[in-house]
N, C-alpha and C positions, 0 to 999 in steps of 0.2 A: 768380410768373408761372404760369399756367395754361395747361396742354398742349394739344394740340387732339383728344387723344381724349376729355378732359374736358368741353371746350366742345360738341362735337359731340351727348354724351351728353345734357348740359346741354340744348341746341335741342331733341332727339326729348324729354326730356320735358317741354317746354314745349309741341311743339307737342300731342304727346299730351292734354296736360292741357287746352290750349285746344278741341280738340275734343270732352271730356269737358264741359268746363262746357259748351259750346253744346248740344250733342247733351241734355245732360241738363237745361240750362234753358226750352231751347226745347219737351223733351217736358214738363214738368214743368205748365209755363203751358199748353200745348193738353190737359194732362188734367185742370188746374183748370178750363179753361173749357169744354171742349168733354164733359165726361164726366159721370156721375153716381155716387158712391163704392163702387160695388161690389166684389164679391173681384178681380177682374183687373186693373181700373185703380188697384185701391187698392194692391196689391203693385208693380205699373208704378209706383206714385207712390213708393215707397220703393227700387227699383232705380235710376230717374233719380236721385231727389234723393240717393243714394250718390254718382253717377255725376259730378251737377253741383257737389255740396261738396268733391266731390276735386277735381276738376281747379280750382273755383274756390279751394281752398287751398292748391298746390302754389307760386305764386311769395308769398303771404305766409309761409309754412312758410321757404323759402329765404332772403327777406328776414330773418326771425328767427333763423335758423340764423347767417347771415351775420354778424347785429348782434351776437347773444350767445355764439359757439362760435369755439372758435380751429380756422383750418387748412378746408380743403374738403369738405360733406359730399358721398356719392356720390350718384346719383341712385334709387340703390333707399332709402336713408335718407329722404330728400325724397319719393317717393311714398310709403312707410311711415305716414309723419310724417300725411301727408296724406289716408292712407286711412282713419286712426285719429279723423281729425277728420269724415269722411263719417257715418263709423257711429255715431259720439257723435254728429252731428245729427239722421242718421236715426232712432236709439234714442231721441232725445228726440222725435222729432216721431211716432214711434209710442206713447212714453207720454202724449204731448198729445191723440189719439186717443180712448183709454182714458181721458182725464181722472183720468187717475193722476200726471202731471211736476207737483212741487212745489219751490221752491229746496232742499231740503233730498236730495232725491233727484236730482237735476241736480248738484250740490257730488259729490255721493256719487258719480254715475257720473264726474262728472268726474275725479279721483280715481285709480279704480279704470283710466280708463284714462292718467292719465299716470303711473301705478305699471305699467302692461305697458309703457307703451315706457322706464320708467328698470329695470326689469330685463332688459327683451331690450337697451337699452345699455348695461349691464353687463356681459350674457353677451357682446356683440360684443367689449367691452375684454379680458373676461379670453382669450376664443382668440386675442387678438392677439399672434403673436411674429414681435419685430423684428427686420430682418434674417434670417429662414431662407426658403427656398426652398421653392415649392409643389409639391415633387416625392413 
């Protein structure tokens, strides 16, 4: 059964997230259409499209958490999750730029960041001690 400080947290980063992807889809599309690719808009185009991958990954991130993980993750785990998938898309949509993103370096970035979150979930396991007081 799930507490209500849980579900509560759960709402704020849902709605949080909902307002990321609007916010960032909605700038994303007026500066493809509306701009010409210079330094300002072009860096605006990689802060949105952060902005709009996160929060649009945050309930499938949760969904998969759910399906494949025993027990509730927090909500800083779930945006984690989520902001790691932002900047893998935006790293790749600025190697596509470059006309540098090849399957072979997309594998490789891919990779490289699901080895940082199974080591920073490693590190979270090993300070885990059950039962003591955070005094």
């Amino acid at each position: 059964m799930r507490n209500w400080k849980s579900s509560r947290s759960l709402l704020a980063l849902y709605v949080a997230a909902g307002m990321l992807a609007f916010v960032g889809w909605v700038g994303v599309l007026a500066l493809v259409f509306n701009t010409v690719p210079s330094l300002i808009p072009r860096w605006m185009f990689f802060a949105l499209g952060l902005a709009s991958l996160t929060g649009t990954a945050v309930p499938f991130i949760r969904y998969l958490n759910r399906r494949f993980e025993h027990g509730m993750a927090s909500s800083a785990l779930l945006l984690r999750r989520s902001i790691l998938v932002g900047v893998f898309g935006t790293t790749l949509a600025w190697l596509q730029i470059g006309r540098s993103l090849s399957w072979g370096s997309s594998m490789l970035l891919a990779g490289v960041f699901i080895s940082i979150e199974l080591l920073l979930e490693l590190r979270e396991r090993s300070r885990y001690v059950s039962g003591a007081s955070n005094d």
